[in-house]
MDTraj code that builds the backbone (N, CA, C; nanometers):
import mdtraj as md
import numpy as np

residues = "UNK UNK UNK UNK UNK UNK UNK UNK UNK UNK UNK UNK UNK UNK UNK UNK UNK UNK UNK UNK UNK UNK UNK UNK UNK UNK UNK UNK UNK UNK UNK UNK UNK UNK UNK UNK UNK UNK UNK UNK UNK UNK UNK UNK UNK UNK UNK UNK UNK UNK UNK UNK UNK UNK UNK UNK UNK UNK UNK UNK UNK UNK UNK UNK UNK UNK UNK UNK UNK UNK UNK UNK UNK UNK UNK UNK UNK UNK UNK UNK UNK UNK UNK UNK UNK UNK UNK UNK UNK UNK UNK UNK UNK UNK UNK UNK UNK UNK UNK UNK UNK UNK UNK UNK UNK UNK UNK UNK UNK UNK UNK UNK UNK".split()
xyz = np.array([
    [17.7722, 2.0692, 9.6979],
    [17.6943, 2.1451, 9.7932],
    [17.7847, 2.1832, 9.9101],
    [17.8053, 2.3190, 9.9621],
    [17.9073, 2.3801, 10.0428],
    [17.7859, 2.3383, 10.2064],
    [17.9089, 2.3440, 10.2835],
    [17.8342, 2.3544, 10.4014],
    [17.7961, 2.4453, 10.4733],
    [17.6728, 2.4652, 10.5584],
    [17.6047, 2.5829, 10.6353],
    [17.7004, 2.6800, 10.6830],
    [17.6896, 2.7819, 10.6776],
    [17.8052, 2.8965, 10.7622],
    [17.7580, 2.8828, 10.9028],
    [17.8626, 2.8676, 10.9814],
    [17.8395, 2.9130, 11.1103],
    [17.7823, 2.9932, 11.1493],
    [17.7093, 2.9843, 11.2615],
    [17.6479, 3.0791, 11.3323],
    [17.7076, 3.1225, 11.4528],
    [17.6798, 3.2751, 11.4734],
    [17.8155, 3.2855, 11.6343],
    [17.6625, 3.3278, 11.6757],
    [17.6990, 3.2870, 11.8190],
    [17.5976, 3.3636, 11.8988],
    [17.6882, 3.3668, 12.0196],
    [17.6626, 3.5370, 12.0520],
    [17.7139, 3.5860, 12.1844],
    [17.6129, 3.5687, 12.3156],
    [17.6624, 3.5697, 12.3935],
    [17.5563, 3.5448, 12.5593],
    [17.6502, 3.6722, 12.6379],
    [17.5986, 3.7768, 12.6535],
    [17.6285, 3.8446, 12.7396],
    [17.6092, 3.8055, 12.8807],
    [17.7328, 3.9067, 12.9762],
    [17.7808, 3.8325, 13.0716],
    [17.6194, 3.8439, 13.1877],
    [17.6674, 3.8080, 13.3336],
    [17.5562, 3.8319, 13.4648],
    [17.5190, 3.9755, 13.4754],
    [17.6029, 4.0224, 13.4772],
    [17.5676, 4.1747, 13.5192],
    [17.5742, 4.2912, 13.3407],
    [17.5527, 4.3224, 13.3648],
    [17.5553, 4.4677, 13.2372],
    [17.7060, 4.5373, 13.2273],
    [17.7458, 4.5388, 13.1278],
    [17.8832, 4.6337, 13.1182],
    [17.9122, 4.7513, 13.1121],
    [17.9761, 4.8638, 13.0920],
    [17.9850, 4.9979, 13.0429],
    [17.9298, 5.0011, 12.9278],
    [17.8705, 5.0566, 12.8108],
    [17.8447, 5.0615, 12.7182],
    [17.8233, 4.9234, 12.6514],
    [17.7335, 4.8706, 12.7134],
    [17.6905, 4.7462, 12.6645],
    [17.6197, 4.7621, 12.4981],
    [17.5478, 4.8390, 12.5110],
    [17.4666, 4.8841, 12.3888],
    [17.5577, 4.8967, 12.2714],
    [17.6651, 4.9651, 12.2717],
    [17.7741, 4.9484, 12.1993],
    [17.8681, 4.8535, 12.1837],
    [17.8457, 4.7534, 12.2210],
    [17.9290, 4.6415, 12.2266],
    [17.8526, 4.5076, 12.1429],
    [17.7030, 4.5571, 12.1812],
    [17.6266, 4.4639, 12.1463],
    [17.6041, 4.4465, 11.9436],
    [17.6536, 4.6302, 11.9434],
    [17.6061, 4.7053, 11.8066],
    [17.7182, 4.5952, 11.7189],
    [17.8547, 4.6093, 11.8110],
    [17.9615, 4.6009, 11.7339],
    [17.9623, 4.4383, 11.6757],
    [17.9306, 4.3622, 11.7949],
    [17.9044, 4.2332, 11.7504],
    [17.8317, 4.2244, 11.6166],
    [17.7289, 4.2165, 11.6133],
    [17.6158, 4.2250, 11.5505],
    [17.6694, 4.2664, 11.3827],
    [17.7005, 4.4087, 11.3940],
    [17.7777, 4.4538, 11.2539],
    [17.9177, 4.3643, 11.1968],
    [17.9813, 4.3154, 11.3527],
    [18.1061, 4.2040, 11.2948],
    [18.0765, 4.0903, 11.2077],
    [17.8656, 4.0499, 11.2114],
    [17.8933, 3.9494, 11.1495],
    [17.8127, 3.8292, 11.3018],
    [17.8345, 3.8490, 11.3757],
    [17.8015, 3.7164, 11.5044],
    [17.6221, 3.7372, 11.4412],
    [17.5271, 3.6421, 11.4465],
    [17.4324, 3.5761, 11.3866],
    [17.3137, 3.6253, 11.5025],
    [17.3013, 3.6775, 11.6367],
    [17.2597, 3.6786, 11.7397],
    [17.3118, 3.7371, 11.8664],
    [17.2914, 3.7918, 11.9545],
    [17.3283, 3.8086, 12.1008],
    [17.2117, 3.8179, 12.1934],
    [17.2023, 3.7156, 12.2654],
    [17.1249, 3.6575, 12.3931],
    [17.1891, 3.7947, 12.5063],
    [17.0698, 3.8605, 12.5491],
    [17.0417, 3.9246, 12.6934],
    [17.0145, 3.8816, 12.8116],
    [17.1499, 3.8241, 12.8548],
    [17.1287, 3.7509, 12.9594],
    [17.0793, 3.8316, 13.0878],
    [17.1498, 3.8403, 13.1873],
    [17.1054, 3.9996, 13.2744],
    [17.0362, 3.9961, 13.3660],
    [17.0104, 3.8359, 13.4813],
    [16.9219, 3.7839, 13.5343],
    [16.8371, 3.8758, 13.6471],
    [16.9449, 3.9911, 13.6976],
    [16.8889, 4.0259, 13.8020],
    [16.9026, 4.2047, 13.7396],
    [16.9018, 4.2264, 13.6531],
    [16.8596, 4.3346, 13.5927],
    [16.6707, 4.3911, 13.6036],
    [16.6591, 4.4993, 13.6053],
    [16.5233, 4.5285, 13.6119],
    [16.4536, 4.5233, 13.4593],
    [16.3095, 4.5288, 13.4444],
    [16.2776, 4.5621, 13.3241],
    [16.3236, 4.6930, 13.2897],
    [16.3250, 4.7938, 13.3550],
    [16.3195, 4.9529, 13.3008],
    [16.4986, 4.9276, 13.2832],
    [16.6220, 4.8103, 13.3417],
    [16.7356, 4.8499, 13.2817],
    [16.7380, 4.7809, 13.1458],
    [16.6625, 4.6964, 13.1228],
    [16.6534, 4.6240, 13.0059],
    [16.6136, 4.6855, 12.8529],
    [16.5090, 4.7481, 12.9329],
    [16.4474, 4.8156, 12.8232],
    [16.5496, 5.0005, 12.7864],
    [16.6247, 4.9398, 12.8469],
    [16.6894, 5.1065, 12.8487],
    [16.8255, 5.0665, 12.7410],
    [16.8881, 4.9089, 12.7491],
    [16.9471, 4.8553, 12.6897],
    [16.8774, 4.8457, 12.5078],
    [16.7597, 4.7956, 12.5633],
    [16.7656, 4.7218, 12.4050],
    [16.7198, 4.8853, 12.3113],
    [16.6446, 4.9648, 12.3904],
    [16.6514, 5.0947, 12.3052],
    [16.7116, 5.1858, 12.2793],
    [16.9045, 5.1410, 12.3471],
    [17.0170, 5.2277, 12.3359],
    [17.0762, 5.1195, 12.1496],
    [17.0065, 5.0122, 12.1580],
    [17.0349, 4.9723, 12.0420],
    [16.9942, 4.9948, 11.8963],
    [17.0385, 5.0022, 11.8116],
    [16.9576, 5.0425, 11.7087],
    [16.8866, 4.9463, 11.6372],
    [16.7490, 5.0112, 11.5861],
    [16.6532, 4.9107, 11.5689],
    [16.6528, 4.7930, 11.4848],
    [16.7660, 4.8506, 11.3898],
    [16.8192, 4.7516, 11.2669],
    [16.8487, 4.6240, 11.3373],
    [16.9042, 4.6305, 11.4773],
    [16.9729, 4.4735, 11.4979],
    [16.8751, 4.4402, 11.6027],
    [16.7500, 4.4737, 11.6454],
    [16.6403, 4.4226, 11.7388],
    [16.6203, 4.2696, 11.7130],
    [16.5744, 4.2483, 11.6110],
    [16.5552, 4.1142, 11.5111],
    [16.6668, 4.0182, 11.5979],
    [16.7903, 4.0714, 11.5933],
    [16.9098, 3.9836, 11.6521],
    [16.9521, 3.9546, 11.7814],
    [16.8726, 3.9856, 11.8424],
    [16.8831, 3.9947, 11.9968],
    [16.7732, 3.8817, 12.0630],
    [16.7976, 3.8720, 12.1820],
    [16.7294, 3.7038, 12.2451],
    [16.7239, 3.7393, 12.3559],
    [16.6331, 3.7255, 12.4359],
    [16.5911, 3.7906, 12.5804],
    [16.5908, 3.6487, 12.6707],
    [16.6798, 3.6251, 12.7856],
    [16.7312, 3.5569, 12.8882],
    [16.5816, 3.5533, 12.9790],
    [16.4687, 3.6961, 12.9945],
    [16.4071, 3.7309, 13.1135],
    [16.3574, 3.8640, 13.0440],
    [16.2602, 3.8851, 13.1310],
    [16.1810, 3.9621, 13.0903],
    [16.0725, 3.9598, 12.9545],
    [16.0759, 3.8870, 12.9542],
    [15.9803, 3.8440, 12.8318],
    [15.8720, 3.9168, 12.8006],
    [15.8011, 3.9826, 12.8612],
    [15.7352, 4.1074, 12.8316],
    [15.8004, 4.2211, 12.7140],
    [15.9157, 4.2468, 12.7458],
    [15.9251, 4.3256, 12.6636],
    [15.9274, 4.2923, 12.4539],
    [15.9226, 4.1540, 12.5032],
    [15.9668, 4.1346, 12.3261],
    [15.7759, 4.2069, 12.2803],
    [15.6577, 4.2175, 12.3530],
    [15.5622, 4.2933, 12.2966],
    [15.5885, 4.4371, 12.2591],
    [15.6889, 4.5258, 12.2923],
    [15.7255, 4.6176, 12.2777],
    [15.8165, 4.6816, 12.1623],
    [15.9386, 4.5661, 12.1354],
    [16.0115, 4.5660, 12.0679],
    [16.0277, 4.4526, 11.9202],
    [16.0330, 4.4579, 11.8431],
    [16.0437, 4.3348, 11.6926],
    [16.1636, 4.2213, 11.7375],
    [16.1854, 4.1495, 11.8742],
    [16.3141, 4.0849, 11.8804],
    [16.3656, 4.0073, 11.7949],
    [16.4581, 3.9143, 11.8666],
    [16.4771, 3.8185, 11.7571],
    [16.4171, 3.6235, 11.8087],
    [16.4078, 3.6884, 11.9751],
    [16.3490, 3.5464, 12.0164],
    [16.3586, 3.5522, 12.1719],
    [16.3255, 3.4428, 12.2095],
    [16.3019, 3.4173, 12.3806],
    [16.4130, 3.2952, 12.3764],
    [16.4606, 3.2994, 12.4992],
    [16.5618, 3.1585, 12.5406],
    [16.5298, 3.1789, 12.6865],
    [16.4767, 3.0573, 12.7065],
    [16.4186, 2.9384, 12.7881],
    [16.5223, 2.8973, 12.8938],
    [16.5041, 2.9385, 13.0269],
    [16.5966, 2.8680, 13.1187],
    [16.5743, 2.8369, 13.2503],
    [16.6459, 2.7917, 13.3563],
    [16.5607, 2.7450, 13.4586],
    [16.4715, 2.8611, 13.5441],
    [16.5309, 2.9657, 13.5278],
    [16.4594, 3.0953, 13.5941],
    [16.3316, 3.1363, 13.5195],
    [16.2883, 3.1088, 13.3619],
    [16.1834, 3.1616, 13.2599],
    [16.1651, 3.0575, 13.1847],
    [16.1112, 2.9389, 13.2605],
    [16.1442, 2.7806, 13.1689],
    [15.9675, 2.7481, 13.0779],
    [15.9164, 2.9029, 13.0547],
    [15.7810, 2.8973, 12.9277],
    [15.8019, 2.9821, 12.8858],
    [15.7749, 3.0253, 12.7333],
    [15.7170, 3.1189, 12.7202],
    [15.5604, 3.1835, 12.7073],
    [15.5582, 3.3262, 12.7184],
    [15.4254, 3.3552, 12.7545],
    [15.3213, 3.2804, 12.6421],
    [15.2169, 3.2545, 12.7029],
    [15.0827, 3.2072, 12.5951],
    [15.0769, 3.2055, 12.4908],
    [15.0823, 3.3541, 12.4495],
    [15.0618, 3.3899, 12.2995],
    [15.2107, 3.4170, 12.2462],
    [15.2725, 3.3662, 12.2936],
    [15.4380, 3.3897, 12.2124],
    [15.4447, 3.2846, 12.0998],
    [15.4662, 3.3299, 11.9981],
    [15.4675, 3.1975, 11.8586],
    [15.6093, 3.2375, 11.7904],
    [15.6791, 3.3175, 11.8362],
    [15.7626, 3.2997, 11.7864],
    [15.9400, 3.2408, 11.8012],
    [16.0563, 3.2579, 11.7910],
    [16.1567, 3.1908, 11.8058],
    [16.1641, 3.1456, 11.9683],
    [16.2126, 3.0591, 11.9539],
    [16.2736, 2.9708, 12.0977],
    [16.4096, 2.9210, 12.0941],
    [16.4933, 2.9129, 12.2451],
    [16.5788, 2.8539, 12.2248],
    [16.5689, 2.8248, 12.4149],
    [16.6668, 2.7324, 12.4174],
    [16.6820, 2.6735, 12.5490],
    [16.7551, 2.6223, 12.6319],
    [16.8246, 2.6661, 12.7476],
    [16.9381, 2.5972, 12.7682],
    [16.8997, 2.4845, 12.9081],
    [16.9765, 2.3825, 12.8750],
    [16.9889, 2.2711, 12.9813],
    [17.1278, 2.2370, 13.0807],
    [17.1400, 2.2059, 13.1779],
    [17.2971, 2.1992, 13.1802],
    [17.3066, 2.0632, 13.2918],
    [17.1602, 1.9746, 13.2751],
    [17.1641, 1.8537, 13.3087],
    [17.1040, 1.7726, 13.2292],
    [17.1312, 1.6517, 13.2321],
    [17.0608, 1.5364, 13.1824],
    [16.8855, 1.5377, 13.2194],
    [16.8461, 1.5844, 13.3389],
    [16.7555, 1.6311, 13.4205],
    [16.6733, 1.7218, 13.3141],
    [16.7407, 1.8221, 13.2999],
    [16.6847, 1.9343, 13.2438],
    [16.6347, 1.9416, 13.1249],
    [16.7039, 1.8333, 13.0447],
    [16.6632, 1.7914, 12.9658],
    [16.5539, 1.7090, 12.9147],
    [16.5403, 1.6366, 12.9942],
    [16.4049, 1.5049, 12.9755],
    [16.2523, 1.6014, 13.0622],
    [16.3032, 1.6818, 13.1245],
    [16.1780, 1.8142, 13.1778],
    [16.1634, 1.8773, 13.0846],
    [16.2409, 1.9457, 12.9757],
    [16.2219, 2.0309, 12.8530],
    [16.1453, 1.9084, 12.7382],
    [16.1597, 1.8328, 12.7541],
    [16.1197, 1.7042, 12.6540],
    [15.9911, 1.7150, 12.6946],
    [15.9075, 1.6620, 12.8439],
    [15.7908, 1.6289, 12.8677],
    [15.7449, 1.8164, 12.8744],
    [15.8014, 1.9017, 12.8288],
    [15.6826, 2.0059, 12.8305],
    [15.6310, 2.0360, 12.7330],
    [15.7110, 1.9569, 12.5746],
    [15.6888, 1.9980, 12.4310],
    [15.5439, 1.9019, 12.4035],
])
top = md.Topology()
chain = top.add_chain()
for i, resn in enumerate(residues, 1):
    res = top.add_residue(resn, chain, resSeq=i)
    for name in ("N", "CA", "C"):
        top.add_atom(name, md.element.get_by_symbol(name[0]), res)
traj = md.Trajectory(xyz[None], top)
């Protein structure tokens, strides 16, 4: 029995790049498993201007940092959980992920499951 293939997952940077949308494409087609939209102080309308410069084929693969509204709009690929967006909305049932970067943060993500 061979072992699991790696998974890459990219985290785009604080701010937005030049042709992010194209960068995001390229990942994605290289093969990386995911790319998280980080983008904390981005607006919804730049977000949404991002993920629909992308093509729809790799929506599925993409992970929203914030703004969580928009995954009703778009087929994503998931929500990731952090100290700025530490639920997701009500009726969200689908993928999660979460980052911690204390011991703290951790045993708080524990007592909310």
């Amino acid at each position: 029995m061979g072992a699991d293939p790696m998974l890459l997952i990219a985290v785009t940077p604080h701010d937005p790049v030049d042709n992010e949308w194209h960068k995001v494409e390229a990942l994605l087609q290289s093969g990386w498993h995911r790319v998280h939209l980080r983008h904390p102080d981005s607006t919804l309308a730049d977000m949404r201007w991002i993920i629909e410069s992308i093509d729809q084929k790799y929506h599925n693969r993409i992970v929203l940092h914030g703004h969580f509204d928009l995954i009703n709009d778009f087929n994503l690929g998931g929500l990731h959980l952090n100290h700025r967006c530490p639920s997701a909305p009500s009726l969200y049932h689908g993928p999660l992920s979460r980052s911690c970067h204390s011991l703290q943060e951790i045993y708080d993500a524990e007592d909310m499951e």
